[in-house]
N, C-alpha and C positions, 0 to 999 in steps of 0.2 A: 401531425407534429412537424410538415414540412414545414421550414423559416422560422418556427420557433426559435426560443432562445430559453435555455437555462437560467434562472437570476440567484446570484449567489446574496447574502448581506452584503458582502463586501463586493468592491467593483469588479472584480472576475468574474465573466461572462463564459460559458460553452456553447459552438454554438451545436444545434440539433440537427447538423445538415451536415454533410463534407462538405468541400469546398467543389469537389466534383460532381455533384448534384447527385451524388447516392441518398435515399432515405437512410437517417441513421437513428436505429431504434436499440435502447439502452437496453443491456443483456438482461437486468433484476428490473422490478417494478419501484418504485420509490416513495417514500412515504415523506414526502419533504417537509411539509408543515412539522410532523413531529420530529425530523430529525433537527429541524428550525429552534423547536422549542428543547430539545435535548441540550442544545448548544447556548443556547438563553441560559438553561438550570445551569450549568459547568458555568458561565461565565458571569459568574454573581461579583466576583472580585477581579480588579483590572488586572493584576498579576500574574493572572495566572496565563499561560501561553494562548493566542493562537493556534486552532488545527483544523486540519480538513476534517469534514463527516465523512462517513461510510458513501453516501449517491455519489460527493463529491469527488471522491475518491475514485471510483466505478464509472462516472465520466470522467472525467483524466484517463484511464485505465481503454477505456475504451475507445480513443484517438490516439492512441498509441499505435503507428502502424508496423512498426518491425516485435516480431513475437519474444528476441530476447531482451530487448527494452522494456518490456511490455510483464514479461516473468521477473525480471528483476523491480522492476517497481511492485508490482503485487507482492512480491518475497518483503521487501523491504517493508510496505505498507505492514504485509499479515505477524511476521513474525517480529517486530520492533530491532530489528538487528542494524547494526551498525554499517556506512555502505562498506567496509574492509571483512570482517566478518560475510556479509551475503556474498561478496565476489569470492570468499577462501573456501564456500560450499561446494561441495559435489554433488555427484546422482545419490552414494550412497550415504548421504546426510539426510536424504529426506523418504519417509516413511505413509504414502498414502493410503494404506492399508484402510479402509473402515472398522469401526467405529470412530476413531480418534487419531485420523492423520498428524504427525507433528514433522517439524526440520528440528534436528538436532545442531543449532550454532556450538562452535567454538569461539568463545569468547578471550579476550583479552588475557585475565588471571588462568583462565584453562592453559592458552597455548602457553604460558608463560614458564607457567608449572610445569607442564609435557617435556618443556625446550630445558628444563633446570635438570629434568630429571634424566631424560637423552646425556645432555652433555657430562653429568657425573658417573653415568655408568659407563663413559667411553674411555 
């Protein structure tokens, strides 16, 4: 995969090397054709948004060289949260436990509510 190159539809390129000539091999395996074709189905009507795929995403994710860059985009990417939201997380928002890891956000009407109901009982 050395000098490879990633090809996206669109003209975003990754490339499959560092720049400092490390091999760089993608953490998952990728099933790009069908994720190709996944984005075909979704994109039957012009309106509806542009988005990264899943591989797409997991190479970005993994040229990321600083590790809290790197958690925060993952965060943002997994849990659909907002970037205000993901920065207002802590350790104990989030739940890895198995079966069913989750992050618990506070959203927008949550803290709104919280702040209404603080300040009337003060």
């Amino acid at each position: 995969m050395s000098g490879s190159v990633i090809h996206s539809q669109s003209a975003a390129m990754v490339p499959a090397v560092y720049s400092a000539g490390q091999s760089a091999q993608l953490p998952v395996a990728i099933d790009y054709p069908a994720a190709l074709a996944l984005r075909q189905m979704s994109m039957v009507h012009d309106e509806l948004p542009k988005y990264l795929l899943a591989p797409e995403v997991s190479a970005l994710l993994h040229y990321v060289p600083d590790l809290r860059r790197k958690m925060l985009l993952a965060t943002l990417w997994n849990t659909g949260a907002r970037i205000n939201e993901a920065l207002a997380l802590t350790r104990g928002d989030f739940s890895l436990t198995p079966p069913y890891p989750f992050v618990q956000l506070a959203t927008l009407k949550q803290r709104t509510e919280k702040a209404a109901r603080t300040a009337g009982r003060m």
